[in-house]
VEXDREN-2710 file (C-alpha; in Angstrom, 1 decimal):
% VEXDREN-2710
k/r/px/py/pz
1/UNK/115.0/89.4/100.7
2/UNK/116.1/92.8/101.2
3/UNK/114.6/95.7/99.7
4/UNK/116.5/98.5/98.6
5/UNK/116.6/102.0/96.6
6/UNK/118.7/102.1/93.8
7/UNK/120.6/105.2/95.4
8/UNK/121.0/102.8/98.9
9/UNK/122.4/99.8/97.1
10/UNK/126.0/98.5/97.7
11/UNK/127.0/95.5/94.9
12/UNK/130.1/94.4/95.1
13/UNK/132.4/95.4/92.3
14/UNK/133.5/93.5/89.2
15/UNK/133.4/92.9/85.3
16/UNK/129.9/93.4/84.0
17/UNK/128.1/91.1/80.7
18/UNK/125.2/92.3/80.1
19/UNK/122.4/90.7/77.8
20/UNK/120.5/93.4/74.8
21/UNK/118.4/92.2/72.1
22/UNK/119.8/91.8/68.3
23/UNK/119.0/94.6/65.8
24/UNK/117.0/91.7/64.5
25/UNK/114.4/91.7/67.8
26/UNK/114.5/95.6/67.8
27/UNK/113.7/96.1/63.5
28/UNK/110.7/93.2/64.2
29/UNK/109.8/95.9/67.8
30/UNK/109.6/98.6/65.6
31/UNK/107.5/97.5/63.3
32/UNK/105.4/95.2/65.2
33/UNK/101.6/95.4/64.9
34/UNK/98.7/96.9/67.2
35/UNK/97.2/94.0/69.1
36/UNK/93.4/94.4/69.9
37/UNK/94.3/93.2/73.6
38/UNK/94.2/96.7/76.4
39/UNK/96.3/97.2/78.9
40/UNK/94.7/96.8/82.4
41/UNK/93.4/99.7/84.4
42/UNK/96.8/99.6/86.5
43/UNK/98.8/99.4/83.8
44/UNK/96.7/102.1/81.6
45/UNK/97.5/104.8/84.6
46/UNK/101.3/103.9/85.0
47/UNK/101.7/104.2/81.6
48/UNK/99.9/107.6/81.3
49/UNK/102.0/109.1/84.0
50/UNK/105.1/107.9/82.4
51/UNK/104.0/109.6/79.2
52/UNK/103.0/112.6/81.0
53/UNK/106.5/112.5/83.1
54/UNK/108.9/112.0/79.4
55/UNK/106.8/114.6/77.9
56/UNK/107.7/117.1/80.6
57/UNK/111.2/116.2/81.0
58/UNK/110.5/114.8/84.7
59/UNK/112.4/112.1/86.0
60/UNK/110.8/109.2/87.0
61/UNK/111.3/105.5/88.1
62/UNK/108.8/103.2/87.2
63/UNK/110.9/100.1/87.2
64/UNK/111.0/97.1/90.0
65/UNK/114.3/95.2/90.2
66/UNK/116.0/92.5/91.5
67/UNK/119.8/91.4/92.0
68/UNK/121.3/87.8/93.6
69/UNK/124.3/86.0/93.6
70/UNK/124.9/82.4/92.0
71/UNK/128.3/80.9/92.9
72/UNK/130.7/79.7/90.8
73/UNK/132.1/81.3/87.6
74/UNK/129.2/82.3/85.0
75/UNK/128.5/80.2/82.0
76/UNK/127.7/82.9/79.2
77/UNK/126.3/80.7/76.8
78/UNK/124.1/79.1/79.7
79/UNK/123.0/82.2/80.5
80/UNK/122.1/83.6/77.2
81/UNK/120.0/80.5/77.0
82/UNK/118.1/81.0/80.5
83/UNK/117.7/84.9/79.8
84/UNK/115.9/83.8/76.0
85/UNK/113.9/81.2/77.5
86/UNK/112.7/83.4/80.4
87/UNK/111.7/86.0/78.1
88/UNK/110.1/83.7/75.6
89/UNK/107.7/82.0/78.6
90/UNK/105.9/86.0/79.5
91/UNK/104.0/87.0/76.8
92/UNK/104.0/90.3/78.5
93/UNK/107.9/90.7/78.1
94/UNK/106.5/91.0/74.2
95/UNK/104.8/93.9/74.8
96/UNK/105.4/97.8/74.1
97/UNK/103.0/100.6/74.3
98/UNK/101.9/103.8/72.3
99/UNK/99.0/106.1/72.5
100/UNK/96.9/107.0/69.5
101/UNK/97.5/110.2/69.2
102/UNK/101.1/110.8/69.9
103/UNK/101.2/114.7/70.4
104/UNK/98.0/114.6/72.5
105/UNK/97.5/114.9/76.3
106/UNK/98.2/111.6/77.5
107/UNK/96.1/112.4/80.2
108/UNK/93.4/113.1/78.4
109/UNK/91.2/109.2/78.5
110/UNK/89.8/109.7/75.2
111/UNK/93.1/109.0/73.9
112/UNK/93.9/105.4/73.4
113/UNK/96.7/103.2/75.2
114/UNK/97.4/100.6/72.4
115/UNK/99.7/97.6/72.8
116/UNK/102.4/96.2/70.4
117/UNK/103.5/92.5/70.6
118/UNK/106.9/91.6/69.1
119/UNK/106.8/88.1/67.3
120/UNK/107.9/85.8/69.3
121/UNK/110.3/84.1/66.7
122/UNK/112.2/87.0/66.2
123/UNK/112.9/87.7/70.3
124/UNK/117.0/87.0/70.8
125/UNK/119.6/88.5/73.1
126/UNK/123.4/88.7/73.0
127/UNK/126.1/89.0/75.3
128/UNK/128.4/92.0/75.8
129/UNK/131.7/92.2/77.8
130/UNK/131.5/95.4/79.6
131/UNK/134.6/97.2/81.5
132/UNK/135.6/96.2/85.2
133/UNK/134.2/98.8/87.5
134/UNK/136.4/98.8/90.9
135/UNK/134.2/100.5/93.4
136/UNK/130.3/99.9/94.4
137/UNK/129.3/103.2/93.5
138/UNK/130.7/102.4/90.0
139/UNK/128.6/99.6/89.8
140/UNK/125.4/101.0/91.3
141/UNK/125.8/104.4/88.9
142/UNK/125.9/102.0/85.9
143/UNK/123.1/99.7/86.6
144/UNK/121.1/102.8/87.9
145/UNK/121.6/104.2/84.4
146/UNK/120.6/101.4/82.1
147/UNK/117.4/100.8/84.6
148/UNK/116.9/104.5/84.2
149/UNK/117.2/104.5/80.3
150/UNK/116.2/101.3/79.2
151/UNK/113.0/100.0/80.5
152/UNK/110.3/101.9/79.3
153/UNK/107.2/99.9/79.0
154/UNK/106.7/102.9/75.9
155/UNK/109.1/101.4/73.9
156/UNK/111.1/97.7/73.6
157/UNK/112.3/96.2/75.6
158/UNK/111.3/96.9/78.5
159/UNK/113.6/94.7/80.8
160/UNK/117.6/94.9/81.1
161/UNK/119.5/92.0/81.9
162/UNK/123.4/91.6/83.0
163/UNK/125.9/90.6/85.3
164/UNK/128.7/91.7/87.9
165/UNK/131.6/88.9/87.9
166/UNK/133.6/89.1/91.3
167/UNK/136.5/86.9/90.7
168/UNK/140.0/88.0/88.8
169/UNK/140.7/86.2/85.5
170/UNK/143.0/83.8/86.9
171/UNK/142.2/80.1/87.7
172/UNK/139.0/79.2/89.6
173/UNK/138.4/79.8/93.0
174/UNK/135.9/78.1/95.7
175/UNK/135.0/81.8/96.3
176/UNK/133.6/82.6/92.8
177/UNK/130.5/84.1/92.3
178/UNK/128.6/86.8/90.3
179/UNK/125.3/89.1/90.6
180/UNK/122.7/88.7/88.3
181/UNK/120.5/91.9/87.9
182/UNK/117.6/92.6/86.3
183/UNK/114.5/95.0/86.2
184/UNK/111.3/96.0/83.9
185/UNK/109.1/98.4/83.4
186/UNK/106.7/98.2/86.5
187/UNK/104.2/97.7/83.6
188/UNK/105.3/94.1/83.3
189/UNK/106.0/93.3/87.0
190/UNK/105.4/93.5/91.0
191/UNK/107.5/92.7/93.6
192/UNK/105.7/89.0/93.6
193/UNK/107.0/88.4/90.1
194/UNK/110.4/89.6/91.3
195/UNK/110.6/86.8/93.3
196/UNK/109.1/84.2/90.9
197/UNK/111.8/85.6/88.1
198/UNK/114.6/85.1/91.5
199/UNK/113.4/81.1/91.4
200/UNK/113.2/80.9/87.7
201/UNK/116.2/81.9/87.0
202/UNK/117.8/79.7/89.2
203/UNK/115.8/76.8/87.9
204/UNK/117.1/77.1/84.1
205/UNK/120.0/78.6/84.6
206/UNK/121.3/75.4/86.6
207/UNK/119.3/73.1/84.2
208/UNK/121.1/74.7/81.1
209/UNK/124.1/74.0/83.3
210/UNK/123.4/70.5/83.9
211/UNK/121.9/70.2/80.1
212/UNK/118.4/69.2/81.5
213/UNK/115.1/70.3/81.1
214/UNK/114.1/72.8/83.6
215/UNK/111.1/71.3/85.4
216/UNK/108.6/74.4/85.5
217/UNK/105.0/74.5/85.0
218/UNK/103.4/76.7/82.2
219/UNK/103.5/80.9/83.5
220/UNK/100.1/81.4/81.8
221/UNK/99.2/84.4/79.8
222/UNK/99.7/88.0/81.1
223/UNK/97.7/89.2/77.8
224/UNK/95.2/87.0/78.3
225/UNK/94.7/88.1/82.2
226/UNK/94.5/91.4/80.6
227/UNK/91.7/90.5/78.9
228/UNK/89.6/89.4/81.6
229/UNK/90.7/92.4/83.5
230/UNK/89.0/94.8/81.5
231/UNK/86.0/92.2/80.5
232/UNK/84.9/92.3/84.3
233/UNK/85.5/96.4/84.7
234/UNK/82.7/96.6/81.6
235/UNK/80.2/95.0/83.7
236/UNK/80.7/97.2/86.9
237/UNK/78.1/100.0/87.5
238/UNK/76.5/101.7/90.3
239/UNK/75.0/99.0/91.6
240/UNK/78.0/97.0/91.8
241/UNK/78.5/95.8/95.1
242/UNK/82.2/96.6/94.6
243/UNK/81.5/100.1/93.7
244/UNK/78.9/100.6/96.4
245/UNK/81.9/98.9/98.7
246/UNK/84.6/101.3/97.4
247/UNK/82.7/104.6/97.9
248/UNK/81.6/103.8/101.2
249/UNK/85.2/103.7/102.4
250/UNK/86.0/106.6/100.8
251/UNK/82.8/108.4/102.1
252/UNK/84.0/107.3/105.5
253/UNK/87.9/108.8/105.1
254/UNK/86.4/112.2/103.6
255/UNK/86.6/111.1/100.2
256/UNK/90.3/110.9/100.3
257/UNK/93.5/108.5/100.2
258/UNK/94.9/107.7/103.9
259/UNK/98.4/109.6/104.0
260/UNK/101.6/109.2/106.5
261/UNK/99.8/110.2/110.4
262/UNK/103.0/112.2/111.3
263/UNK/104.8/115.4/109.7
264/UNK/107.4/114.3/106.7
265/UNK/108.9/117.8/106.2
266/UNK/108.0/117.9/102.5
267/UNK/104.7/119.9/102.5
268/UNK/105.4/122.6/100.2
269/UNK/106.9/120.7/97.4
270/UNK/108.3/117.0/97.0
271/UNK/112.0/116.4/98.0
272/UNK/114.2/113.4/97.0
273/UNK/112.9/110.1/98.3
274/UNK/114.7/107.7/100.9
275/UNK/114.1/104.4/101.8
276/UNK/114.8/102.9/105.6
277/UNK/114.7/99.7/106.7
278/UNK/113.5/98.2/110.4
279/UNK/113.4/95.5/112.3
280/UNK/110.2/94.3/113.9
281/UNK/110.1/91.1/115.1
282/UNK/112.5/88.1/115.4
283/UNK/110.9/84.8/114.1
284/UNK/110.6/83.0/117.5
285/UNK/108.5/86.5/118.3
286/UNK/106.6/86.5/115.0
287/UNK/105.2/82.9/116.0
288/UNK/103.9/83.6/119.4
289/UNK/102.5/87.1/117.9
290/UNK/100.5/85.0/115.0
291/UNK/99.5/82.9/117.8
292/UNK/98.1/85.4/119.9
293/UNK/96.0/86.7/116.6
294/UNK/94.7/83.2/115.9
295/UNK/93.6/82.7/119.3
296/UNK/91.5/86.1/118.9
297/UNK/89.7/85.3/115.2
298/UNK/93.1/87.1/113.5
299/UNK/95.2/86.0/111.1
300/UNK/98.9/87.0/111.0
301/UNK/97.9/90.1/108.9
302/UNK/95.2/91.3/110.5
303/UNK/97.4/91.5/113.2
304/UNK/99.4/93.5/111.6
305/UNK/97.0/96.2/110.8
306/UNK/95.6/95.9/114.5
307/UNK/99.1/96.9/115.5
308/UNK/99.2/99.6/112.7
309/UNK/95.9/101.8/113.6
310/UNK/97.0/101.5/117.4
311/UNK/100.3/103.0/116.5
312/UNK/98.8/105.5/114.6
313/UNK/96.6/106.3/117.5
314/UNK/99.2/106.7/119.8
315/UNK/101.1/108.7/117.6
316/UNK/98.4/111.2/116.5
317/UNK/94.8/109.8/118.1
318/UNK/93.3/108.9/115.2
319/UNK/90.6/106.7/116.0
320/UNK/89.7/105.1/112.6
321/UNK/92.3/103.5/110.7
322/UNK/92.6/103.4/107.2
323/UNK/94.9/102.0/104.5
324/UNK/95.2/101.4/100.7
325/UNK/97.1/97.8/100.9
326/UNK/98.5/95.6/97.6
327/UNK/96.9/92.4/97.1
328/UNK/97.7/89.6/94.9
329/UNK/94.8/89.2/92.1
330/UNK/96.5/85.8/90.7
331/UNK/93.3/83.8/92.0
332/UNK/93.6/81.6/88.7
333/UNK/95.8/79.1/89.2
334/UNK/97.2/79.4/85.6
335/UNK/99.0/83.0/86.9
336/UNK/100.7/81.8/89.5
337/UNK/104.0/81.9/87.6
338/UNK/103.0/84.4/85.4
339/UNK/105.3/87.6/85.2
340/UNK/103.2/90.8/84.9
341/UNK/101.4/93.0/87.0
342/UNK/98.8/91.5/89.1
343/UNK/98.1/93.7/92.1
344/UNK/95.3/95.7/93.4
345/UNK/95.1/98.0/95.8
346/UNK/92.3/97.3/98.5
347/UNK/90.6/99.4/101.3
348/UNK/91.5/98.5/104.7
349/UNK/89.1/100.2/107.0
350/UNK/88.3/99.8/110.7
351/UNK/87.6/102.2/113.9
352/UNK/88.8/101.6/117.4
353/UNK/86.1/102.8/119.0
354/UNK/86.3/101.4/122.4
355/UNK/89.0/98.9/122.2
356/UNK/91.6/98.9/124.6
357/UNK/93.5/96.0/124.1
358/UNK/95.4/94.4/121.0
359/UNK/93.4/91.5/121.6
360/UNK/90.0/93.7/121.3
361/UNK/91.0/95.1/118.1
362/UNK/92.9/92.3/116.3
363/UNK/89.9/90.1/114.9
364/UNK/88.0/93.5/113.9
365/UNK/91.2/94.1/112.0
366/UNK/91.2/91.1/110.1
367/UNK/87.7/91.2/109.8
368/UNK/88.5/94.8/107.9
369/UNK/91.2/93.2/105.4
370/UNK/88.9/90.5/104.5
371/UNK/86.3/92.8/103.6
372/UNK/88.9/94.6/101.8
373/UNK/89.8/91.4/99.8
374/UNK/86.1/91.1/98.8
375/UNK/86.8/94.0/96.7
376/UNK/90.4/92.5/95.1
377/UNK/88.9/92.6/91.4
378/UNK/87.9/95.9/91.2
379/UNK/90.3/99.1/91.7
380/UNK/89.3/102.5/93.3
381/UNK/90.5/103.8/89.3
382/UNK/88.2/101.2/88.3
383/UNK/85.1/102.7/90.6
384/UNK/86.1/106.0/89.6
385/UNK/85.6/105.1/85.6
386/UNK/82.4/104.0/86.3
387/UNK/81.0/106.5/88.1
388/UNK/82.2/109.0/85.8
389/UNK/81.1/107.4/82.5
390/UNK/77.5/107.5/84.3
391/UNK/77.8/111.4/84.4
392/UNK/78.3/111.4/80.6
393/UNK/81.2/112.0/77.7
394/UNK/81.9/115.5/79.3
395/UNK/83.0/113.7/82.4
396/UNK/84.6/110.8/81.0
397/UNK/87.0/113.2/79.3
398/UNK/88.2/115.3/82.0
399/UNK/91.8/114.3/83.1
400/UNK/92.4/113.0/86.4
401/UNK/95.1/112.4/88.5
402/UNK/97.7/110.1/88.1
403/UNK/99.9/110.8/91.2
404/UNK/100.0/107.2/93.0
405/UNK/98.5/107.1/96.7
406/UNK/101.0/105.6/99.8
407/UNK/100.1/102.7/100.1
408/UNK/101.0/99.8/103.4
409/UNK/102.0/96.3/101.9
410/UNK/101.9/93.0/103.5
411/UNK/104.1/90.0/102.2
412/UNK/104.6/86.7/103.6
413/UNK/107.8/85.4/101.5
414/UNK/107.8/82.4/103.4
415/UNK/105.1/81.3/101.2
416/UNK/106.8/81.9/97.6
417/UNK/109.0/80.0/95.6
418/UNK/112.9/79.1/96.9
419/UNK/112.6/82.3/99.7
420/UNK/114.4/80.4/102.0
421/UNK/117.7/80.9/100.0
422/UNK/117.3/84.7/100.2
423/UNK/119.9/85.4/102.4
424/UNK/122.9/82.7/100.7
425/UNK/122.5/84.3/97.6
426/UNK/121.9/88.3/99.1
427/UNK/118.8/88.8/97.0
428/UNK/117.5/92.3/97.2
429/UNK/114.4/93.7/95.8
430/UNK/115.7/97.4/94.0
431/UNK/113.3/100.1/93.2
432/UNK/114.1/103.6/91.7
433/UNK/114.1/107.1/94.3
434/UNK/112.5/110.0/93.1
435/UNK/111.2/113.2/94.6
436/UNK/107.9/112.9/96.9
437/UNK/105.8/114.4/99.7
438/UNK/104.5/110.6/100.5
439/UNK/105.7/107.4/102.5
440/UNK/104.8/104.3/101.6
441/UNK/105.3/101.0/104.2
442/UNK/106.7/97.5/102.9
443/UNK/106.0/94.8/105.8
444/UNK/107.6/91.7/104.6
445/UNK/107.5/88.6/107.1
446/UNK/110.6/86.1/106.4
447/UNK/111.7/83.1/107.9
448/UNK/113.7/84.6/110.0
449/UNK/111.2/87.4/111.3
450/UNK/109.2/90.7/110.0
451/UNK/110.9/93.6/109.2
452/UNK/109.5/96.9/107.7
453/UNK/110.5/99.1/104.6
454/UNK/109.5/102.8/103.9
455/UNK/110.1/104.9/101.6
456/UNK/109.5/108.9/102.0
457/UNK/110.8/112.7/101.6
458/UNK/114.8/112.3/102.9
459/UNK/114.5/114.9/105.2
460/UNK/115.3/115.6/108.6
461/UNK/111.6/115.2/110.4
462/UNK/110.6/112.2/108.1
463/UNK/113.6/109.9/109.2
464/UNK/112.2/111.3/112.6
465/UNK/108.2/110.1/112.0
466/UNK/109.3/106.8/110.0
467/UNK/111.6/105.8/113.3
468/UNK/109.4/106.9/115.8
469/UNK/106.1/104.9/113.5
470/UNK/108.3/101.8/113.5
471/UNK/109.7/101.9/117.2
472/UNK/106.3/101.8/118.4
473/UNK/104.7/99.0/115.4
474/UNK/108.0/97.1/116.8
475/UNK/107.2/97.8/120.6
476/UNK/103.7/96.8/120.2
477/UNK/104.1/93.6/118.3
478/UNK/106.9/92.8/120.2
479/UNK/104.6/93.3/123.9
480/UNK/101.6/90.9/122.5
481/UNK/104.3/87.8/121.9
482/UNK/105.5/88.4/124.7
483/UNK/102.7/89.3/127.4
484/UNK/100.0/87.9/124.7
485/UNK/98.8/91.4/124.9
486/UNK/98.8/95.2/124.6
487/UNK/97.0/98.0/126.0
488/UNK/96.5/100.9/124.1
489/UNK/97.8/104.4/125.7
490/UNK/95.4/107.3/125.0
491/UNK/96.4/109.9/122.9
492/UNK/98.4/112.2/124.8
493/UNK/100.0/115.0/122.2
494/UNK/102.8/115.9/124.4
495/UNK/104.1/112.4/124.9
496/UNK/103.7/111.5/120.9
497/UNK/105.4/114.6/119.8
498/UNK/108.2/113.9/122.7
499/UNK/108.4/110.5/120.9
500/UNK/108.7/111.8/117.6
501/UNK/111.5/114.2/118.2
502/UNK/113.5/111.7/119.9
503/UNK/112.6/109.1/117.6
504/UNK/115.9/109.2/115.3
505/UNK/118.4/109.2/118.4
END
C-alpha cells in the first residue's frame, strides 16, 4: 500500500455517492450523554491540540485515510449496509469529545476531556448522489474538503465515507470499478486499522453482495482498551521500571526528542509539508538482507535501525542513534480487529561505539528495539504525568506542549490482513499536509520489497537531505544482501555535505 498526502494524491475521476448519518443519528449525537470512560493519554493530547488548533483558527490535519478500488459497478444498497455494519462493530466510531469547560485553555490539564457515546440503535447512514467531477484535482479538492471539515473527533461523526464511480451510465463494462474512500479523526484510528478497515470492507461488502454472512471475528472494545489504558498509567510512579527506562533515554539524548540529522530549510518558522516516497530494497534483496540480520542475533527490524544510525553517521557523525518509533500495543488478542488508536511511541536507543561493520552493529540494534518494546505500555506523555504530579498541583497544572515529535515507523504489511491485494485494488494510505519544521520516516516492507515514506518542510534543502538520507539507507541495505555486509565510512563533513547537495540530482 502506498502512502500518500492528500495534496499528492491522483484518483481517477468520476460520479461521487457518498454515505452521511440521518438527522436522526446526529439529534441522538447531540444530545448523547457523558460516559465515565477517558480517553487514552494519546488520544487526550491529539485532542487538546485540535482544540487548541480550532480555537486559534490554525489549520490542521489530524485525520488518517484510506482509498481502494473494488471492480465492478457499486451496489448502493450493499454498501449502505457494509458502511452501517462497520460502524456498528467499533464502539469507538460512537464516540465524540468535549472538554469541561468549553471557554477554558484546553491546554490547561485541569480541564477535563469527556467522552460522548451515541446509542448504538440510533447510528444510520444514507446515500447521496453527488456531481461527476472530470479531472483528478476535482476529485482530490473534494475529498480533501470533507476530510478537512468533517472528521473531528470534537464533534460526530468523526469518519466520512463515499465513493468515486469510473464507468459512464451506459451498459456494463468488464472494466468497471469504483474507489471507496474513507478517513477518521486520528482519534479513532492508526495506519494499522487502515488496513484492517481495507480487509473489512472487502469482507462485507462482497458478503452483502453474495447475501452471506460475513465471516469475521468480534473487533473487541476500543472503550474498554481505554479503560485499561488509563488503569495501568494510575499505578506508574518513580519507581516504575518504565519510568526509570524512559528518563534514562532521555537523560542520554540531552533530555530531548531525536530530530531529522540533516538541514530541512524550515528553521525559522514551519513551511508547508511534503511527502516523498523511495525505494529501498526489492524483495529478492529484502530476503537475503533479513538473512544477514538473523544470522547476526537481528531480526528484520533491528536491521533496519542498524542501517538507520550508520546512515546518520555517515551523514552527520553522530555516534549514538536515537529514535521515537510506533509500536502496536494490541497485545490482547481481543484488539486485533479493533479499530482505534493503539500505538505507542517507544525509545530506540543505541551507540556505535566501535562498530565498524553492519554485522557488528545489527544485533546491538535489535537488542535496542527490544528494550524499547519493554516499555510499549507506557508513553513518554505518560512518564512525564507522573513525574509532574510528584512535584505537586502547581506542576500538574502548568501546560505543556502538545507539538508531536518525528517519529521513524516500521511496518511489515506482509503480516496483516489481505496485504497481498494492495496493489490490484491501488490501495493507498492518505494523510493530511500541513506546515512543519519536522520529518517524519514511514518504512513499510511489502511483498514485493521495502520502500520508505517521509514527510517534511517542502523546501528546496529538505527534498535534498530526505534524498541524500534515503540514497544512502538504500545503498547500505542494498550492500549487506548483497556482499552480506557493510563497512561503515568515518564521518568525513566534506564528503556528506558533497552528498547532500547532490542528493536531489
Amino acid at each position: 500500500m502506498d502512502l500518500n498526502l492528500i495534496t499528492h494524491w491522483k484518483p481517477e475521476p468520476g460520479r461521487v455517492v457518498e454515505w452521511k448519518v440521518t438527522d436522526a443519528s446526529a439529534r441522538a449525537a447531540a444530545g448523547a450523554p457523558v460516559d465515565p470512560a477517558l480517553p487514552t493519554t494519546m488520544q487526550e493530547r491529539h485532542l487538546r491540540r485540535a482544540r487548541l488548533a480550532a480555537n486559534n483558527g490554525e489549520t490542521q490535519s489530524p485525520w488518517i485515510g484510506i482509498a481502494f478500488d473494488f471492480p465492478g459497478r457499486l451496489d448502493t444498497a450493499a454498501m449502505t449496509r457494509t458502511l452501517e455494519r462497520y460502524v456498528l462493530r467499533h464502539d469507538t466510531l460512537h464516540s465524540w469529545f468535549s472538554f469541561e469547560n468549553a471557554d477554558a485553555d484546553p491546554t490547561d490539564t485541569t480541564n477535563a476531556v469527556r467522552r460522548h457515546v451515541v446509542p448504538a440503535d440510533s447510528i444510520a447512514l444514507t446515500a447521496h448522489e453527488g456531481e461527476t467531477l472530470t479531472t483528478p484535482e476535482q476529485v482530490r479538492d473534494h475529498i480533501a474538503a470533507r476530510f478537512a471539515n468533517d472528521t473531528s473527533a470534537l464533534a460526530w461523526p468523526a469518519f466520512v465515507f463515499g465513493v468515486v464511480e469510473h464507468y459512464d451510465t451506459g451498459a456494463p463494462g468488464s472494466e468497471d470499478s469504483f474507489t471507496l474512500f474513507h478517513a477518521v479523526d486520528h482519534a479513532h484510528t492508526d495506519m494499522q486499522s487502515m488496513i484492517l478497515t481495507f480487509a473489512e470492507t472487502r469482507i462485507l461488502y462482497q458478503a452483502e453482495v453474495d447475501g452471506a454472512e460475513p465471516e469475521l471475528p468480534d473487533p473487541g472494545s476500543y472503550v474498554e482498551y481505554s479503560r485499561r489504558e488509563r488503569e495501568k498509567a494510575a499505578t506508574l510512579t518513580l519507581a516504575s521500571p518504565e519510568v526509570h527506562g524512559w528518563i534514562g533515554h532521555l537523560t542520554r539524548n540531552g533530555g530531548t526528542f531525536p530530530s531529522f540529522p540533516l538541514d530541512l530549510g524550515a528553521s525559522d518558522e514551519p513551511k508547508p509539508a511534503i511527502g516523498s516516497r523511495f525505494d529501498l530494497a526489492d524483495a529478492d534483496e529484502c530476503e537475503r538482507f533479513g538473512a544477514v540480520c538473523k544470522a547476526h542475533g537481528s531480526n528484520f527490524i533491528g536491521g533496519v535501525f542498524a542501517a538507520l544510525a550508520i546512515t546518520e553517521h555517515e551523514l552527520v557523525g553522530r555516534d549514538r542513534y536515537m529514535a521515537l518509533s510506533p509500536l502496536t500495543t494490541r497485545n490482547d488478542p481481543q484488539f486485533y480487529w479493533s479499530q482505534g488508536w493503539f500505538i505507542n511511541l517507544i525509545p530506540v536507543g543505541f551507540a556505535l561505539e566501535d562498530a565498524t561493520t553492519f554485522t557488528g552493529l545489527a544485533q546491538r540494534a535489535q537488542d535496542a528495539y527490544r528494550s524499547g518494546k519493554a516499555l510499549g505500555e507506557v508513553s513518554v506523555q505518560q512518564v512525564i504525568d507522573t513525574v509532574l504530579a510528584q512535584a505537586g498541583p502547581e506542576a500538574t497544572s502548568q501546560h505543556t506542549t502538545l507539538a508531536p515529535p518525528p517519529i521513524v515507523s516500521y511496518i511489515d504489511g506482509r503480516r496483516l490482513p489481505q496485504t497481498e491485494n494492495f496493489t490490484s485494488t491501488r490501495a493507498t494510505g492518505i494523510v493530511g499536509g500541513k506546515a512543519t519544521q519536522i520529518a517524519s520516516i514511514w518504512i513499510n516492507r511489502v511483498f514485493e520489497g521495502t520502500w520508505m515514506a517521509v514527510s517534511h518542510p517542502d523546501t528546496e534543502e529538505a527534498h535534498r537531505s530526505v534524498t541524500a538520507y534515503a540514497e544512502r539507507l538504500s545503498t547500505i541495505m542494498k550492500t549487506v544482501a548483497r556482499d552480506g555486509d557493510y563497512t561503515v565510512t568515518p564521518f568525513a563533513p566534506a564528503a556528506a555535505e558533497s552528498a547532500t547537495a547532490t542528493g536531489a540530482e
